[in-house]
C-alpha positions in Angstrom: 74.0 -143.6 67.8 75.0 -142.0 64.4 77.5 -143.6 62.7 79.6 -141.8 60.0 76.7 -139.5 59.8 76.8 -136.8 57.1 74.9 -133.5 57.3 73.4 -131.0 54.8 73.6 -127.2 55.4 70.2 -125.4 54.8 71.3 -123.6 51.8 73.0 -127.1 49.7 71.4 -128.7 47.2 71.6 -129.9 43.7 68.4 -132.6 43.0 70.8 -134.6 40.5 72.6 -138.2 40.8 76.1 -137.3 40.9 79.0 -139.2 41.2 81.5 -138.2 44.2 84.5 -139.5 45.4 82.8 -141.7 48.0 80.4 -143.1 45.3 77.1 -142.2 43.6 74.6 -139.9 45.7 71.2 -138.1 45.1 71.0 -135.4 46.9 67.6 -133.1 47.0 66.1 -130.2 48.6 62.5 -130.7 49.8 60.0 -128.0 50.3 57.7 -127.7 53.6 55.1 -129.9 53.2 55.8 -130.4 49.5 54.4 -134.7 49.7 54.6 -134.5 45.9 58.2 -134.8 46.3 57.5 -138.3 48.0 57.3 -140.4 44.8 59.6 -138.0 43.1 62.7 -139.3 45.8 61.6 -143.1 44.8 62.3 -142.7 41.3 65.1 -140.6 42.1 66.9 -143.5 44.6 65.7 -146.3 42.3 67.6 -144.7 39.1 70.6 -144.4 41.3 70.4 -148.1 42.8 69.1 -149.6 39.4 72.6 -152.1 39.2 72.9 -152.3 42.8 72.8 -155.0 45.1 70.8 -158.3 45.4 67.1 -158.6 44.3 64.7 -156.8 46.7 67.5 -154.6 48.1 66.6 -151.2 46.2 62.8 -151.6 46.4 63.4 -151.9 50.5 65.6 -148.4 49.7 62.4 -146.9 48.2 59.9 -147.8 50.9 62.2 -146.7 53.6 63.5 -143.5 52.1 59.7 -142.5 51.4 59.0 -143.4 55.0 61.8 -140.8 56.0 61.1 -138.1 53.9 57.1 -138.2 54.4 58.3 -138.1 58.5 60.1 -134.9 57.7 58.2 -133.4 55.7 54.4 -133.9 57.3 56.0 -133.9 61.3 57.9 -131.1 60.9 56.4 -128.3 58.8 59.6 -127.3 57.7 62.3 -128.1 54.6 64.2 -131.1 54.4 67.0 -132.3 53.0 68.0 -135.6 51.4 70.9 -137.7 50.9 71.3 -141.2 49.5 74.9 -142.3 48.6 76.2 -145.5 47.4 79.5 -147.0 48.8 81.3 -150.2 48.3 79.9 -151.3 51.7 76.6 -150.4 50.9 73.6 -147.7 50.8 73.6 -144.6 53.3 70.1 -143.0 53.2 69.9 -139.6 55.5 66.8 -137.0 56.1 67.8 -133.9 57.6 65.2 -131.7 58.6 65.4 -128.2 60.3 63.7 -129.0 63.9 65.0 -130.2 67.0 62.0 -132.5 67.6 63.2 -135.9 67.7 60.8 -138.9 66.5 59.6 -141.3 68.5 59.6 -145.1 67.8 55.9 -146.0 68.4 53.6 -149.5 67.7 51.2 -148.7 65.4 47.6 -148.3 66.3 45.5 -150.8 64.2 42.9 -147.8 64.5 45.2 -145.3 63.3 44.7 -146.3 59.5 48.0 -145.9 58.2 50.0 -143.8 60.4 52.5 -145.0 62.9 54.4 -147.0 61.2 57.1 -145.6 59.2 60.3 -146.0 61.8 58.1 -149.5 62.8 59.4 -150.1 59.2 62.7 -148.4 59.1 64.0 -150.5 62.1 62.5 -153.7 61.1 64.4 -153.9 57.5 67.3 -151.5 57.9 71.1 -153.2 58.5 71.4 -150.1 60.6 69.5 -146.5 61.3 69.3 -143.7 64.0 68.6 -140.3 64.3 72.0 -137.6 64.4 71.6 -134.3 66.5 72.4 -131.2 64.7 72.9 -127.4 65.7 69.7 -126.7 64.1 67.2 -130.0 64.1 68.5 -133.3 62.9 69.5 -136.0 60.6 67.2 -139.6 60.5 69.3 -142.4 58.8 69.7 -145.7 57.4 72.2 -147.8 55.8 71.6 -151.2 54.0 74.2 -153.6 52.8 74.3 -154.4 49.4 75.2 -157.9 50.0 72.8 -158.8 52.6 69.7 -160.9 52.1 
């Protein structure tokens, strides 16, 4: 279901917006259970998408990257890695973590407080999104048009 899905090896990664040849990217290391990191990754994807696409666009980039990397980072107990890179056709947002463990799509428990409803989110506002297979645990992605509304 991944489509021109990227990967991060366990040992890459640089924390900086840098500009590639496929466009702008931030991409960051995450420590195990390091949830300080969350707002950290919003700040870092809204400085990269501050001239990008129509109103409302990058704030919908924030919530669901922070849905991703909070996933990773509180379900699997382990590092993460993330990758956000800007193309001409839009935003690619990917969250590679280091166990095999695939999530599960699941309707939120109205007794559950807040939990539950992460990848609720991620499929309801995402152009596009899935979860990518590696040797060693997997990728969770989304992409959003910059052009869509």
């Amino acid at each position: 279901m991944a489509i021109g899905a990227s990967s991060a090896k366990a040992g890459e990664e640089t924390d900086t917006i840098t500009e590639r040849a496929h466009g702008p990217q931030v991409r960051r290391r995450l420590g195990r259970a390091d949830l300080r990191a969350v707002p950290e990754v919003r700040r870092e994807v809204r400085e990269l998408l501050r001239h990008w696409g129509r109103p409302g666009r990058s704030e919908i980039a924030e919530l669901l990257t922070s849905e991703l990397v909070t996933n990773a980072l509180v379900h699997t107990d382990d590092d993460a890695v993330l990758t956000a890179v800007v193309s001409p056709r839009g935003l690619r947002v990917e969250v590679r973590d280091f166990v095999a463990r695939r999530p599960h799509l699941r309707a939120p428990d109205t007794g559950d407080g807040t939990h539950g409803r992460g990848l609720v989110l991620v499929q309801s506002l995402a152009d596009a999104w899935g979860v990518r297979s590696h040797g060693v645990g997997k990728s969770v992605w989304f992409e959003l048009g910059a052009e869509a509304a």
